[in-house]
Structures are given as structure tokens and as C-alpha cells.
PABAGU-40167 format. One record per residue (C-alpha): x, y, z; residue in three letters; residue number from 1. Coordinates in nm, 4 decimals. Each point is the difference from the previous one (the first is absolute). Layout:
<nodes>
{x:X | y:Y | z:Z | residuo:ALA | num:NUM}
...
</nodes>
This chain:
<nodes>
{x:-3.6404 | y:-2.6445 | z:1.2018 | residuo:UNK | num:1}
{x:0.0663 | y:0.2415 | z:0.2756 | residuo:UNK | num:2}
{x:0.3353 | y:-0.2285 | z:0.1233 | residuo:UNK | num:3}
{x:0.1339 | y:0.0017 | z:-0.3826 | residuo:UNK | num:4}
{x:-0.0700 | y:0.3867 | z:-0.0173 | residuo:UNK | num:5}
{x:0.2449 | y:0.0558 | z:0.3327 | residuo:UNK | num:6}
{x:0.2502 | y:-0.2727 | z:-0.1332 | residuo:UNK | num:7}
{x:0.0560 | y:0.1576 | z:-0.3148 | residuo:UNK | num:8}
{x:-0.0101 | y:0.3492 | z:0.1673 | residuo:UNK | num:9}
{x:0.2754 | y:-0.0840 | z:0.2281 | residuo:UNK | num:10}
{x:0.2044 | y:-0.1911 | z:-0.2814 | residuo:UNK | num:11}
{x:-0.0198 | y:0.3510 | z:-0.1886 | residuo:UNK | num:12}
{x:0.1364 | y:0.1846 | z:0.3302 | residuo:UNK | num:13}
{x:0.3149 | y:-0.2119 | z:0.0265 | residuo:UNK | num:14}
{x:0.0549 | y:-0.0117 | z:-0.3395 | residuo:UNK | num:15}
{x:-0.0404 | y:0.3963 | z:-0.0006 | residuo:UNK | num:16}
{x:0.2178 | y:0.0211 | z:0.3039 | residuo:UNK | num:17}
{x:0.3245 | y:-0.2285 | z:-0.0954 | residuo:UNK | num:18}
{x:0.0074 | y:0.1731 | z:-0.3567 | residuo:UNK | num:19}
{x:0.0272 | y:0.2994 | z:0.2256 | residuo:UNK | num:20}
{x:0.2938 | y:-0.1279 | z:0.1726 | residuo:UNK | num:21}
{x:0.1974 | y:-0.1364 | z:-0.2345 | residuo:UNK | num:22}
{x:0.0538 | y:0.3824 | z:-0.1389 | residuo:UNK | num:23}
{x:0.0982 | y:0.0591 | z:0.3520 | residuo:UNK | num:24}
{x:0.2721 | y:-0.2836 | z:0.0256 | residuo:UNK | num:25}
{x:0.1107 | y:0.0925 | z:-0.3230 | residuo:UNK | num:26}
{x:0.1200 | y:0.3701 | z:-0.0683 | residuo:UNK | num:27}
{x:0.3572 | y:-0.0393 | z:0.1725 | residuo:UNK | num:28}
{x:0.0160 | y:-0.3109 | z:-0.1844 | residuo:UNK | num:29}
{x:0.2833 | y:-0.0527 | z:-0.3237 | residuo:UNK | num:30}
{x:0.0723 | y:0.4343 | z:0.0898 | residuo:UNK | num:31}
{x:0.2541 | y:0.2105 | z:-0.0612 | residuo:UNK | num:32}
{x:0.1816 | y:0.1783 | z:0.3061 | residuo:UNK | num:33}
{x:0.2532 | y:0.3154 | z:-0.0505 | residuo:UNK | num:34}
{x:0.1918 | y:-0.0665 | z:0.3446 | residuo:UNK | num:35}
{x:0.3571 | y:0.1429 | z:-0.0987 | residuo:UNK | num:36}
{x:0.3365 | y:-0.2460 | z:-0.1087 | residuo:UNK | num:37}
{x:-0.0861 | y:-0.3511 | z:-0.0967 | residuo:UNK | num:38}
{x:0.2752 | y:-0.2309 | z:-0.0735 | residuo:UNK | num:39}
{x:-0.1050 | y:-0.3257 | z:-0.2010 | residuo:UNK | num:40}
{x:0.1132 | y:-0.2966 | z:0.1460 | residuo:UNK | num:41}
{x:0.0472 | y:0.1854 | z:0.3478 | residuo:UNK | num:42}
{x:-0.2879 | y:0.1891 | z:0.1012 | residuo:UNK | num:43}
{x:-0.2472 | y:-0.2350 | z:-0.1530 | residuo:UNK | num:44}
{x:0.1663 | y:-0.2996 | z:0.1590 | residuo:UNK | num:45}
{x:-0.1603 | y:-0.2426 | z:0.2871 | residuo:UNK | num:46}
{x:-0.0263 | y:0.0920 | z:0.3400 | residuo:UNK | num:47}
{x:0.2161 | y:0.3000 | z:0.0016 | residuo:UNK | num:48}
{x:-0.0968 | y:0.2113 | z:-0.3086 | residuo:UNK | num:49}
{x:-0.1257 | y:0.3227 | z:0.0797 | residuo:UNK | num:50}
{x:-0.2308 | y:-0.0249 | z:-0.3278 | residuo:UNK | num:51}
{x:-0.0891 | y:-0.3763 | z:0.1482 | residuo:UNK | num:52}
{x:-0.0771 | y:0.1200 | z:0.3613 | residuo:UNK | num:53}
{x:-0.2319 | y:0.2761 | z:-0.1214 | residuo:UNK | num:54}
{x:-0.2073 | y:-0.1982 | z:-0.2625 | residuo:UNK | num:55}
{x:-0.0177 | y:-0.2985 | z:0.2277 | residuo:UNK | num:56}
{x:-0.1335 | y:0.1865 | z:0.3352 | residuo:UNK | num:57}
{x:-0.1327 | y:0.2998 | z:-0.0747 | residuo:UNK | num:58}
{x:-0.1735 | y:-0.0611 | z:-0.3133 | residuo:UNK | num:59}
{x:-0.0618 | y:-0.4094 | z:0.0522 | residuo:UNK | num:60}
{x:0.1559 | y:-0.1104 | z:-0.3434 | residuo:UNK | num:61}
{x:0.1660 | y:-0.2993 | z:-0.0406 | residuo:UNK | num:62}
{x:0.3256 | y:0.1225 | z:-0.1951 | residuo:UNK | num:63}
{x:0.2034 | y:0.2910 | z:-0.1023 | residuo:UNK | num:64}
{x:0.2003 | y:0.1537 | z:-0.2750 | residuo:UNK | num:65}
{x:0.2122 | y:0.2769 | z:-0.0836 | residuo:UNK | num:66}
{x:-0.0419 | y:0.1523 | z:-0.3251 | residuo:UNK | num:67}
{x:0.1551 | y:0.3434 | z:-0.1096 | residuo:UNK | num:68}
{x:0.2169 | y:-0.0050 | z:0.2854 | residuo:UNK | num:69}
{x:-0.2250 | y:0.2635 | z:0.1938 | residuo:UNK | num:70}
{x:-0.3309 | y:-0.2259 | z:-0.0797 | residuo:UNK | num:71}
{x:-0.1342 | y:-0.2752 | z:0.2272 | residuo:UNK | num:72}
{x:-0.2982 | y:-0.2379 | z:-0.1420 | residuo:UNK | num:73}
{x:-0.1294 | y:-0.1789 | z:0.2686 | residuo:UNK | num:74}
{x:-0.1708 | y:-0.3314 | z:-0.1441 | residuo:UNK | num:75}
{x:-0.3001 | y:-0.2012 | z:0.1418 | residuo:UNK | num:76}
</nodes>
């Protein structure tokens, strides 16, 4: 009884835990970023889009896009 007790309390903890972390991983996630001229096409572009660079190493998303031409959504 005593093993199933600490089994289930530890299951609880990492379930507790990753929950916790997935709110962690997520807020720059799919964002909006006010960073000045964005051309469509150009700044959004891979390797060399300014909009691409910043999304892709700075906030860890996977793709970027320029929307508004002042507006860059960084995408996970």
C-alpha cells in the first residue's frame, strides 16, 4: 500500500510540474512583436529576414511573418 501511495504521489508531482512548464515554453509562442519596418516577403524571408532572425533565435519559433508592415508574428 505504502509503494502505491509514493507511486501515485510522484505521478501527481510530474504531472504538476510539466503542466507548469508548458506555460513557460509557451508565452513567446504565436506573439506579436512591435520591432519597427517590416517588409512582407523581405524581412520575413529565410535566413536573412530581420523578422526571421529574431523569431527564430531569440524567441525559439519556428517561422516568421510580417503583418502591418511594422508587426512581426513569430510562429511556433
Amino acid at each position: 500500500m505504502a509503494k502505491m501511495t509514493v507511486l501515485s504521489f510522484i505521478l501527481i508531482l510530474v504531472l504538476v510540474l510539466s503542466i507548469e512548464n508548458m506555460g513557460v515554453v509557451g508565452d513567446g509562442c504565436c506573439t506579436d512583436y512591435h520591432r519597427g519596418p517590416c517588409e512582407h516577403g523581405k524581412d520575413d524571408a529565410a535566413p536573412d529576414g530581420s523578422c526571421f532572425k529574431f523569431c527564430t533565435t531569440q524567441q525559439f519559433c519556428r517561422d516568421a511573418l510580417c503583418k502591418n508592415n511594422n508587426v512581426c508574428h513569430c510562429a511556433c
